[in-house]
Gaussian input, Z-matrix of N, CA and C with variables (Angstrom, degrees):
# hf/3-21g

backbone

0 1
 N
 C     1     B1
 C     2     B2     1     A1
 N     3     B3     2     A2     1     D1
 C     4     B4     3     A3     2     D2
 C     5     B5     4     A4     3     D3
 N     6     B6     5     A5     4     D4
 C     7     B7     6     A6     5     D5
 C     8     B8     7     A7     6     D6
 N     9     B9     8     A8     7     D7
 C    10    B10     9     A9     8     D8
 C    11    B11    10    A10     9     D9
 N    12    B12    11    A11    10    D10
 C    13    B13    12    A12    11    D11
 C    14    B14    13    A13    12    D12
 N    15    B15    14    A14    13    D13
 C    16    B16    15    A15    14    D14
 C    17    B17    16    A16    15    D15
 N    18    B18    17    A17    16    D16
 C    19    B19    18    A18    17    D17
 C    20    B20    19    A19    18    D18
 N    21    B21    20    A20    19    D19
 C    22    B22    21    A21    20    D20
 C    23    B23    22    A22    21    D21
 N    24    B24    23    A23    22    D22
 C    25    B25    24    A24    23    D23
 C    26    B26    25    A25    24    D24
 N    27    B27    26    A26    25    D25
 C    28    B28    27    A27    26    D26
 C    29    B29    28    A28    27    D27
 N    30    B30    29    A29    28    D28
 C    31    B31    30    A30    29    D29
 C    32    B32    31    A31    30    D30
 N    33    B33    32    A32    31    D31
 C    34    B34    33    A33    32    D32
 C    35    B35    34    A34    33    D33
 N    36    B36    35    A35    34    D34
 C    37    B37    36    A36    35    D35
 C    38    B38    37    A37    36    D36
 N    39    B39    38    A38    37    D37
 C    40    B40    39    A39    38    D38
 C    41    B41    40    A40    39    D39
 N    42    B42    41    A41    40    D40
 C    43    B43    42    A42    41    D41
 C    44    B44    43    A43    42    D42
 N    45    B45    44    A44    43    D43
 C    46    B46    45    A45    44    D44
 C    47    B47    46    A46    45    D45
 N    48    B48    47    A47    46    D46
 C    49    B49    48    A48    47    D47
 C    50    B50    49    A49    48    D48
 N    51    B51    50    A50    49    D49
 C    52    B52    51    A51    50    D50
 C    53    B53    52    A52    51    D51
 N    54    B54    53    A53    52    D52
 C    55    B55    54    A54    53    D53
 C    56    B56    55    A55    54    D54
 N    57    B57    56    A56    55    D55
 C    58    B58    57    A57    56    D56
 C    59    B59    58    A58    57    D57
 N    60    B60    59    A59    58    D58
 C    61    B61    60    A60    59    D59
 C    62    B62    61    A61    60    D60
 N    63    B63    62    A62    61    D61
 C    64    B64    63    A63    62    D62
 C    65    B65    64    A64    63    D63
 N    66    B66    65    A65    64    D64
 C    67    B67    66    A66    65    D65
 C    68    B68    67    A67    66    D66
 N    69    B69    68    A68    67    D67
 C    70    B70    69    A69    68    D68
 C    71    B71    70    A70    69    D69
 N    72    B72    71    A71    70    D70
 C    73    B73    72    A72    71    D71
 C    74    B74    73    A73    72    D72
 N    75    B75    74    A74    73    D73
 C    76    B76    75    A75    74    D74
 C    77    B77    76    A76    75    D75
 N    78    B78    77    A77    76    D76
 C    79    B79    78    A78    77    D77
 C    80    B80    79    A79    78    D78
 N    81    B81    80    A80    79    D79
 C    82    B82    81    A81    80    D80
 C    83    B83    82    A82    81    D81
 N    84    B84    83    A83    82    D82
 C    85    B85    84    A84    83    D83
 C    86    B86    85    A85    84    D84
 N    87    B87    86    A86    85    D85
 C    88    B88    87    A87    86    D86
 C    89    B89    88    A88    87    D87
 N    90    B90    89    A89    88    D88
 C    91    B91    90    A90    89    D89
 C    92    B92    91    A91    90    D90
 N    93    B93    92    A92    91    D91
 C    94    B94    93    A93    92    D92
 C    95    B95    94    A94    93    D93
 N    96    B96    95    A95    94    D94
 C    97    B97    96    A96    95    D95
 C    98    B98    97    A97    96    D96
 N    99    B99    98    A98    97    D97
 C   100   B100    99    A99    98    D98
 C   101   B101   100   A100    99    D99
 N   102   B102   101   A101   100   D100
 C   103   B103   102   A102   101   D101
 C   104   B104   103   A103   102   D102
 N   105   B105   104   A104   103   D103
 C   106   B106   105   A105   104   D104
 C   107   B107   106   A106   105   D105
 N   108   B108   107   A107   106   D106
 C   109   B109   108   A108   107   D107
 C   110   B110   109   A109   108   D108
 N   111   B111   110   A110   109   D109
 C   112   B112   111   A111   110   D110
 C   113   B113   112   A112   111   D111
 N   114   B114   113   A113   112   D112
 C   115   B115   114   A114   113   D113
 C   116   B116   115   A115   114   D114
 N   117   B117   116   A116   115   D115
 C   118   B118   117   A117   116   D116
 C   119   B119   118   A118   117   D117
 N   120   B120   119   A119   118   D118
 C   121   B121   120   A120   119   D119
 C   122   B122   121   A121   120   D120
 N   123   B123   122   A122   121   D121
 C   124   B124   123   A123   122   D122
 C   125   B125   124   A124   123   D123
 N   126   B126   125   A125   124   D124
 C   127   B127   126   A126   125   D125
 C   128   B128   127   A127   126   D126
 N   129   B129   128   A128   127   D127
 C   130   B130   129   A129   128   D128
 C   131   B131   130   A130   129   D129
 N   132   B132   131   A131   130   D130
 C   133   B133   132   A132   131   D131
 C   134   B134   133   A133   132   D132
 N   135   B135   134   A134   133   D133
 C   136   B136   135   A135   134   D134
 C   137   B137   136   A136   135   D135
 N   138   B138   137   A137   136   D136
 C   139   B139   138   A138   137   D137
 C   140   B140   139   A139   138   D138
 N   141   B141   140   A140   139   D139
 C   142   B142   141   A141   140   D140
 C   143   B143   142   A142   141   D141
 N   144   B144   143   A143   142   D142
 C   145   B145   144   A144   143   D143
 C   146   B146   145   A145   144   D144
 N   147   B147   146   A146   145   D145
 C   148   B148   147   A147   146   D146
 C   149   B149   148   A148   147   D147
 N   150   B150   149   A149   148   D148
 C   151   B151   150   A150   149   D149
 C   152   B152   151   A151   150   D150
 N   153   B153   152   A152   151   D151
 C   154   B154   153   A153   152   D152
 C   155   B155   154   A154   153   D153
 N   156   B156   155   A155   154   D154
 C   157   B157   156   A156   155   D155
 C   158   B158   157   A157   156   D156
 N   159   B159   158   A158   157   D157
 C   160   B160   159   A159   158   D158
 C   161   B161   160   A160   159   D159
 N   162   B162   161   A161   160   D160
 C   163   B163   162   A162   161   D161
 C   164   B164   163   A163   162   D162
 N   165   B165   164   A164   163   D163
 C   166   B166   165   A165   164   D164
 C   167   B167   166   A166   165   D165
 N   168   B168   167   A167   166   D166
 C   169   B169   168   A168   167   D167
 C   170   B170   169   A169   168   D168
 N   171   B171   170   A170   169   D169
 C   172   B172   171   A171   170   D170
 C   173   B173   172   A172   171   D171
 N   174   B174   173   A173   172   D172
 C   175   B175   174   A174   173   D173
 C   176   B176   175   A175   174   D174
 N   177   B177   176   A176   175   D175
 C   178   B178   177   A177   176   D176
 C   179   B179   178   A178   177   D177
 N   180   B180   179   A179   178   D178
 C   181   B181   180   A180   179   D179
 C   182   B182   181   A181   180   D180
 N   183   B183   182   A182   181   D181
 C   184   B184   183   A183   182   D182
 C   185   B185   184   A184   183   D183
 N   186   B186   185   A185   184   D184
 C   187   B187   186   A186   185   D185
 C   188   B188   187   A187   186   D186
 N   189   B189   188   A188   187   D187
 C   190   B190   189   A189   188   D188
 C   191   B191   190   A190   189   D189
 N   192   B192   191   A191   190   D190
 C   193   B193   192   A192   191   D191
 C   194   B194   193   A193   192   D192
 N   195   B195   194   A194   193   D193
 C   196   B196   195   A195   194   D194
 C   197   B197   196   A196   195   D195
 N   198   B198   197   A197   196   D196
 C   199   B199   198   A198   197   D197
 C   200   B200   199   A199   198   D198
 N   201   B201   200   A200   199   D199
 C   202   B202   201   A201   200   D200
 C   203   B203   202   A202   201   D201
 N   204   B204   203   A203   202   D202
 C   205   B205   204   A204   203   D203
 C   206   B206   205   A205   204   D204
 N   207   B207   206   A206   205   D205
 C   208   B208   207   A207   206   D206
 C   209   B209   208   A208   207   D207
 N   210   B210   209   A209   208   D208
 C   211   B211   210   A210   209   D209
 C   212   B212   211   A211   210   D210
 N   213   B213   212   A212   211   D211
 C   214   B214   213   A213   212   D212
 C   215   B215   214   A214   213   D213
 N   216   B216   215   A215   214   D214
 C   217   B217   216   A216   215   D215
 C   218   B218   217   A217   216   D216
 N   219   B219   218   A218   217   D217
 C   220   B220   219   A219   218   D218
 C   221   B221   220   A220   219   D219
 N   222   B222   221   A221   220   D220
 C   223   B223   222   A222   221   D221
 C   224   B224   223   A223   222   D222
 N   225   B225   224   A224   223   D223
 C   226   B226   225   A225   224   D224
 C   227   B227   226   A226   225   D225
 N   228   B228   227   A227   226   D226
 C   229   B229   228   A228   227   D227
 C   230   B230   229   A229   228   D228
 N   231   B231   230   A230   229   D229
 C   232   B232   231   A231   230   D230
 C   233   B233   232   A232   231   D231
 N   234   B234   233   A233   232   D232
 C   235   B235   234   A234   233   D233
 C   236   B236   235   A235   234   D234
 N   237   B237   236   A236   235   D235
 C   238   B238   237   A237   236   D236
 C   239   B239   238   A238   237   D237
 N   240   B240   239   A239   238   D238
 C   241   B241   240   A240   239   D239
 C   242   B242   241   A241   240   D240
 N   243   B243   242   A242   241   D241
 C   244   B244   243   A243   242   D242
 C   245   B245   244   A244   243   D243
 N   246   B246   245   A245   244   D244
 C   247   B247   246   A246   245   D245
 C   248   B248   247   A247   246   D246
 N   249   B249   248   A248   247   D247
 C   250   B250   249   A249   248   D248
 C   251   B251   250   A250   249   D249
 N   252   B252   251   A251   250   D250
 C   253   B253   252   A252   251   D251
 C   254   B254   253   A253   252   D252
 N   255   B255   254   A254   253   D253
 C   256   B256   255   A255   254   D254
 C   257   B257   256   A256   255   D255
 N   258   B258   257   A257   256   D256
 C   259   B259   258   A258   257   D257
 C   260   B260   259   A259   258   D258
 N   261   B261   260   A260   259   D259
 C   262   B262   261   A261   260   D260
 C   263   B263   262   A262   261   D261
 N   264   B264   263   A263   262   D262
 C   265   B265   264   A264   263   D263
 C   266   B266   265   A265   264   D264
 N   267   B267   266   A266   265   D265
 C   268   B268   267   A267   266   D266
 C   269   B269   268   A268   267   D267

   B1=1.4559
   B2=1.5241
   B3=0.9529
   B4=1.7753
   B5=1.6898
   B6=1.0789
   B7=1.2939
   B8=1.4613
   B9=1.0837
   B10=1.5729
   B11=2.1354
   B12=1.4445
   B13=1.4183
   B14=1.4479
   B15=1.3838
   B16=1.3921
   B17=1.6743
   B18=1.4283
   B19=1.6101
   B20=1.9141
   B21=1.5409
   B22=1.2781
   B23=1.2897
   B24=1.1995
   B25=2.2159
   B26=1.7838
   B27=1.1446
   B28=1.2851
   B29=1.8364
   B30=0.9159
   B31=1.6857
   B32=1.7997
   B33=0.7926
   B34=1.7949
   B35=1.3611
   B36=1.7215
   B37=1.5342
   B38=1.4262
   B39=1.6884
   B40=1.1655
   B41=1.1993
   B42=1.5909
   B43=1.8262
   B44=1.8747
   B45=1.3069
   B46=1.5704
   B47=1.5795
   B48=1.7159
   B49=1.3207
   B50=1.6898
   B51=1.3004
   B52=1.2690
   B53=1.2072
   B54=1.2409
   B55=1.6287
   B56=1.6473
   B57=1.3281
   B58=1.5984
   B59=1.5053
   B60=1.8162
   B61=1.4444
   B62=1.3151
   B63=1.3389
   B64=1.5714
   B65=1.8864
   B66=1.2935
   B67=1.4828
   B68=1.4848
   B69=1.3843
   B70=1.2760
   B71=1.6608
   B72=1.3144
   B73=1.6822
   B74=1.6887
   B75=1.2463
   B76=1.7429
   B77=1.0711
   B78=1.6107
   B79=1.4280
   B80=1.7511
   B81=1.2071
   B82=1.0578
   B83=1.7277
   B84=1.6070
   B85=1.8506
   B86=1.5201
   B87=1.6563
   B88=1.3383
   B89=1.5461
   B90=1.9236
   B91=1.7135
   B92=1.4795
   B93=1.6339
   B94=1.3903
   B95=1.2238
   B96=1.5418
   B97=1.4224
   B98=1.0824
   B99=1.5184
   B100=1.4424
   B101=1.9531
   B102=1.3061
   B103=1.0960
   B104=1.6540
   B105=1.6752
   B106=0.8522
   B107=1.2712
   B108=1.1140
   B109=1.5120
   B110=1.6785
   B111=1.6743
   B112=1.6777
   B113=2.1006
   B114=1.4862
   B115=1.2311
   B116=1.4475
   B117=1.2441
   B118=1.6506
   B119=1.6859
   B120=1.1476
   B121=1.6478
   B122=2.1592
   B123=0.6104
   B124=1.4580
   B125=2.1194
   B126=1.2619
   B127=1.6038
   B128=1.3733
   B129=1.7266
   B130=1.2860
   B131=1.1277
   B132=1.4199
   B133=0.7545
   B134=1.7682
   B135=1.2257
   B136=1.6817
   B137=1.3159
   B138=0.9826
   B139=1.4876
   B140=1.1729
   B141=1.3808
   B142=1.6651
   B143=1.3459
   B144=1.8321
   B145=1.0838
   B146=1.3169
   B147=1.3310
   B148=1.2880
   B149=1.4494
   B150=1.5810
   B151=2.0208
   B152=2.2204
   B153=2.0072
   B154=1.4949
   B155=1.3787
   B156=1.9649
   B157=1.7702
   B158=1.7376
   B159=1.1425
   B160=1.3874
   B161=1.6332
   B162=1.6967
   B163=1.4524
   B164=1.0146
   B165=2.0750
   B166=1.2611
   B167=1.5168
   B168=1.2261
   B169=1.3506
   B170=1.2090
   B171=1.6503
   B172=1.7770
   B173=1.4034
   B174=1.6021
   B175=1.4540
   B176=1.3901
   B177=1.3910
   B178=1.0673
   B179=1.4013
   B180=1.3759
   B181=1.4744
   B182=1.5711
   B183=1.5231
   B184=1.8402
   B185=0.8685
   B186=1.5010
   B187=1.0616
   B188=1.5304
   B189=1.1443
   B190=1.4100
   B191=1.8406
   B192=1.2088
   B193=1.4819
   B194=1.5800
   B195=1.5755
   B196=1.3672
   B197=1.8744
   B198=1.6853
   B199=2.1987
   B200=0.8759
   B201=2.0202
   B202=1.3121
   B203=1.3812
   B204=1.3877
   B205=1.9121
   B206=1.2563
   B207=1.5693
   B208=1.1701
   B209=1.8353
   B210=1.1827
   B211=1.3956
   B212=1.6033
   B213=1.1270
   B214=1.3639
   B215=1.3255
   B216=1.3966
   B217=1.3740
   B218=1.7993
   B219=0.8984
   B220=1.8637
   B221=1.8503
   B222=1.0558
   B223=1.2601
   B224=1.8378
   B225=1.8368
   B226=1.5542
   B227=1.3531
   B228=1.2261
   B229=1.8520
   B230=1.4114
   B231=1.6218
   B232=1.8137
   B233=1.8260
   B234=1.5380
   B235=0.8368
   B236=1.3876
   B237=1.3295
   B238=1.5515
   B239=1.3920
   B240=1.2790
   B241=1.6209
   B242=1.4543
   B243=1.5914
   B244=1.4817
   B245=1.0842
   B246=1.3663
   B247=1.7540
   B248=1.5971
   B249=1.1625
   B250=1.3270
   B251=1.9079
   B252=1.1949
   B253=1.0932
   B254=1.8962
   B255=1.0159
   B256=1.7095
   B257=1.3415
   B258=1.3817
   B259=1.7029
   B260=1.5015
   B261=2.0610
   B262=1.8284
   B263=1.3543
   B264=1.5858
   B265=0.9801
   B266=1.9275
   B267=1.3263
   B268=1.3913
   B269=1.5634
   A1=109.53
   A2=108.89
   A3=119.23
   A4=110.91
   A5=126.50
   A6=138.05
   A7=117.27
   A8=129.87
   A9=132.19
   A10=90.04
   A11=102.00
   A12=108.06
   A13=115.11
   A14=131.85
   A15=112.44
   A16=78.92
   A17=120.43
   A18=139.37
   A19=107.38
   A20=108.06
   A21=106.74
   A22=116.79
   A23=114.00
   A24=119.30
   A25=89.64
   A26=91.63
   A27=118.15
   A28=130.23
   A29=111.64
   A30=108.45
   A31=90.81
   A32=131.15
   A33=132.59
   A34=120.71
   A35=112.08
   A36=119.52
   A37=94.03
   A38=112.15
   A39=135.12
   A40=101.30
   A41=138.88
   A42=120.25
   A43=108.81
   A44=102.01
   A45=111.45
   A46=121.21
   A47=99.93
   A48=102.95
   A49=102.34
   A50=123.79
   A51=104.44
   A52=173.78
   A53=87.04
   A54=97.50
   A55=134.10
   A56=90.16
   A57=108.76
   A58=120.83
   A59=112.00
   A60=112.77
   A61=95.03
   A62=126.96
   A63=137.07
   A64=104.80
   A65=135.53
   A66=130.62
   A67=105.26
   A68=114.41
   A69=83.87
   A70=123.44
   A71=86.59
   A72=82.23
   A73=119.88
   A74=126.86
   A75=124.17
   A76=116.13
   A77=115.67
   A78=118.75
   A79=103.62
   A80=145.15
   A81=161.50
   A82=85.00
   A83=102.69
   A84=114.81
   A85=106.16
   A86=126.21
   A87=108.56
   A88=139.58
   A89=82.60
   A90=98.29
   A91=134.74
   A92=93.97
   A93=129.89
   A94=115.56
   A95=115.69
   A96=112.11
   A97=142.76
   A98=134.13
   A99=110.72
   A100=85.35
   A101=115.00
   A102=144.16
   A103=82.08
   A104=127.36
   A105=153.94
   A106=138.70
   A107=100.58
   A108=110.14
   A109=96.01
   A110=104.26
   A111=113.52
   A112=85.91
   A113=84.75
   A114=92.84
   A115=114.10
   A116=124.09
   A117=117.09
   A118=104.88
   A119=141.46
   A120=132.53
   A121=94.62
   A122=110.19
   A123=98.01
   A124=79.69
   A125=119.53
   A126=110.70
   A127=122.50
   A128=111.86
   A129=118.48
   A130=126.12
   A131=139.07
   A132=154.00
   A133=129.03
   A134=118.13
   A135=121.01
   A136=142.60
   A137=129.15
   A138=142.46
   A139=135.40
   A140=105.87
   A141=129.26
   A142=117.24
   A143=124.67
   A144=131.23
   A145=119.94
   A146=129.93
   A147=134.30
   A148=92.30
   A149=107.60
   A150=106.21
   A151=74.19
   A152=84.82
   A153=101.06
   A154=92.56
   A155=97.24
   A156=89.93
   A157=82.11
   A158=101.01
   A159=129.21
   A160=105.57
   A161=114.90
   A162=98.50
   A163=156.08
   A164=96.92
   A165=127.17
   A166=117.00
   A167=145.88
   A168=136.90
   A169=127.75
   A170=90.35
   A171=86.98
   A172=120.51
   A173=113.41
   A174=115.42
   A175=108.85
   A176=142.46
   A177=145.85
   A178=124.15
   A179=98.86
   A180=110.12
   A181=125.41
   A182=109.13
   A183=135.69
   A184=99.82
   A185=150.14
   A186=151.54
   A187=107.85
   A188=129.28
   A189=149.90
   A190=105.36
   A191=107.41
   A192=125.63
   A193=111.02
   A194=119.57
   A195=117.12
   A196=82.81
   A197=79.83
   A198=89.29
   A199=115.00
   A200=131.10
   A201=139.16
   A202=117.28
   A203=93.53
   A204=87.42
   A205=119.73
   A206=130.89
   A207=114.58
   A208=121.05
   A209=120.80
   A210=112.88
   A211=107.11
   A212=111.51
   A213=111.30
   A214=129.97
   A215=122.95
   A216=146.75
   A217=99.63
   A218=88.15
   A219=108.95
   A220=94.42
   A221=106.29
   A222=101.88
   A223=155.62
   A224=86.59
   A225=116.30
   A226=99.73
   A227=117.18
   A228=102.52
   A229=102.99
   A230=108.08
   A231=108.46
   A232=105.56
   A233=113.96
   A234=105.84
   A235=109.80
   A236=133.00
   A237=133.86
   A238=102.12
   A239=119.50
   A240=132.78
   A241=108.07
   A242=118.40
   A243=112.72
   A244=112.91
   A245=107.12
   A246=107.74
   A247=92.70
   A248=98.78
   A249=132.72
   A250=121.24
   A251=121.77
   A252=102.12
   A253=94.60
   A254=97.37
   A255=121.15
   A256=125.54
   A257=99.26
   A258=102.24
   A259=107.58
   A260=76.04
   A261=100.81
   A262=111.80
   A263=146.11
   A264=115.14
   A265=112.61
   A266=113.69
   A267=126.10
   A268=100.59
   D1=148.88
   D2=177.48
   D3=-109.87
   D4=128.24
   D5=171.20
   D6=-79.15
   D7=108.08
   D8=-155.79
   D9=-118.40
   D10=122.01
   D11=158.83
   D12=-97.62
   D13=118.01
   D14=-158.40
   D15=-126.17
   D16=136.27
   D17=-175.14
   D18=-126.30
   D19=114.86
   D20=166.87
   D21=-147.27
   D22=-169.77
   D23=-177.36
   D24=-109.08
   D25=150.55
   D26=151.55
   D27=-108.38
   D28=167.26
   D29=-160.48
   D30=-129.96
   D31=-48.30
   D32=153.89
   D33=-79.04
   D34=156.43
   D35=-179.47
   D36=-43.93
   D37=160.98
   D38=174.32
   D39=-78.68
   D40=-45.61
   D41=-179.34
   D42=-43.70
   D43=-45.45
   D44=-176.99
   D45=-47.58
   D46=-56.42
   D47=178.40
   D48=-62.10
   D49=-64.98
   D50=162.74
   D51=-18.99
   D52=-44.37
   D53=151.14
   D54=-81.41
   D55=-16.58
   D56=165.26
   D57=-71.11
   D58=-32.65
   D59=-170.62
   D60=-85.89
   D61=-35.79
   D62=172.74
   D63=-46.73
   D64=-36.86
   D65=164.75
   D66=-82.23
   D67=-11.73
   D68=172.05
   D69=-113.08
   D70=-1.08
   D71=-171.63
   D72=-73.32
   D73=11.51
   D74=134.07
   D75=-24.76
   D76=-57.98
   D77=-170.65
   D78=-58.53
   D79=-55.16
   D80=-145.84
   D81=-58.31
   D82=-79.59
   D83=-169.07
   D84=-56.33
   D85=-30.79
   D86=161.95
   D87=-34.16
   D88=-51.91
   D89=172.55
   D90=-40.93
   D91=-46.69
   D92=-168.93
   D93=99.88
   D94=24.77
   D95=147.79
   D96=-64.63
   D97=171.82
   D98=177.09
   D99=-141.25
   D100=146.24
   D101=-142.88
   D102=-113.92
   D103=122.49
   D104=155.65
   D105=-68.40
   D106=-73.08
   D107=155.97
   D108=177.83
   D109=164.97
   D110=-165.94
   D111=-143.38
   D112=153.65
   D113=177.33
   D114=169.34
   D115=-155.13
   D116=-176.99
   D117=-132.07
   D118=-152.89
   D119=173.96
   D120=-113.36
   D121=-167.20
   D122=-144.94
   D123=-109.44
   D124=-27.18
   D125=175.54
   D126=-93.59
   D127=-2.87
   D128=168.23
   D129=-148.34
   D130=110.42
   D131=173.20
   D132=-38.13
   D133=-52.45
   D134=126.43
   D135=-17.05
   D136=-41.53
   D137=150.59
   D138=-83.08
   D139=82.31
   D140=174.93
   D141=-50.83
   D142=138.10
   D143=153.76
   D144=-116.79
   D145=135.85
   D146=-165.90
   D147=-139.18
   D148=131.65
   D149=176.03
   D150=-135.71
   D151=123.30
   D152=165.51
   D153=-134.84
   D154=147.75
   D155=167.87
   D156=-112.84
   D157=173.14
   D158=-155.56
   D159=-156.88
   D160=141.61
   D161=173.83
   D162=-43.14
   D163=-33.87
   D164=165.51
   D165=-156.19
   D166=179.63
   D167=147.06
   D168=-25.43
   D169=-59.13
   D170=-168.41
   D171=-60.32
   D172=-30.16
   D173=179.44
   D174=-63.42
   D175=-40.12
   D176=133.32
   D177=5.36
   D178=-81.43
   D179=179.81
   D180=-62.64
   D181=-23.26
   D182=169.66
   D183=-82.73
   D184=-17.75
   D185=175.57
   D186=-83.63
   D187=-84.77
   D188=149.24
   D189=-5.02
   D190=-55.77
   D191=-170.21
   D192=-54.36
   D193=-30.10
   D194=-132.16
   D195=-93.54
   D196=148.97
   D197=-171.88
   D198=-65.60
   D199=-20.63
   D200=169.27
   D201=-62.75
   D202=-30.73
   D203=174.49
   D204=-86.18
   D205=-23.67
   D206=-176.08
   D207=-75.02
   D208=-12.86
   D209=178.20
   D210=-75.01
   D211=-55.09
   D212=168.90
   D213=-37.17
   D214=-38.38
   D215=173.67
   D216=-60.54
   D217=-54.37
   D218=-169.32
   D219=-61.94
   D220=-83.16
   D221=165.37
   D222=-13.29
   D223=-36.97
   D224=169.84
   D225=-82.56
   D226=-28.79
   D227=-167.23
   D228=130.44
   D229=-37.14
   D230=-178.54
   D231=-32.14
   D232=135.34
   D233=164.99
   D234=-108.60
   D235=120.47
   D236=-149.51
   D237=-72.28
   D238=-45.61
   D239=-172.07
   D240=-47.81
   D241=-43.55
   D242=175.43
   D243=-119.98
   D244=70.08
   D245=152.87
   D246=-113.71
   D247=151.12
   D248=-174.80
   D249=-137.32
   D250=116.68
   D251=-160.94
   D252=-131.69
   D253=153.60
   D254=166.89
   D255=-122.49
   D256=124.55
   D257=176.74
   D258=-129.44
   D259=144.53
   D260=-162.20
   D261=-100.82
   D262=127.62
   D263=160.79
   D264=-116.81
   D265=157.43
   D266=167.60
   D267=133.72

């Protein structure tokens, strides 16, 4: 498994985006991800942290990729332009 830190902004309050990733995160355990932990950095509320491990990157990135997910994303507040992600392995 790969440990993915994925870092972005939000454009709406964080309860909002939240509760939105909260309907969606089915999709996540479908994949066969497993959901780490989600949250914001502790001085801004805007700046999301999400730690998923995932089998590998690429599923990640096929995951991430798919055209159904990005409106939704867009929608929560995700701002797509700054996510930034890191992947861990061991």
């Amino acid at each position: 498994m790969v440990t993915n830190v994925i870092s972005f902004d939000i454009s709406k309050p964080y309860a909002y985006w939240k509760s939105a990733f909260d309907k969606a995160s089915g999709f996540l355990v479908d994949a066969g991800f497993e959901l780490v932990y989600v949250g914001h950095t502790v001085t801004d509320e805007s700046k999301c942290i999400l730690i998923i491990r995932t089998p590998t990157v690429e599923a990640l990135e096929a995951f991430m990729g798919q055209e159904a997910l990005q409106p939704v994303m867009i929608e929560s507040g995700h701002i797509l332009e700054s996510t930034h992600t890191v992947s861990c392995a061991g």
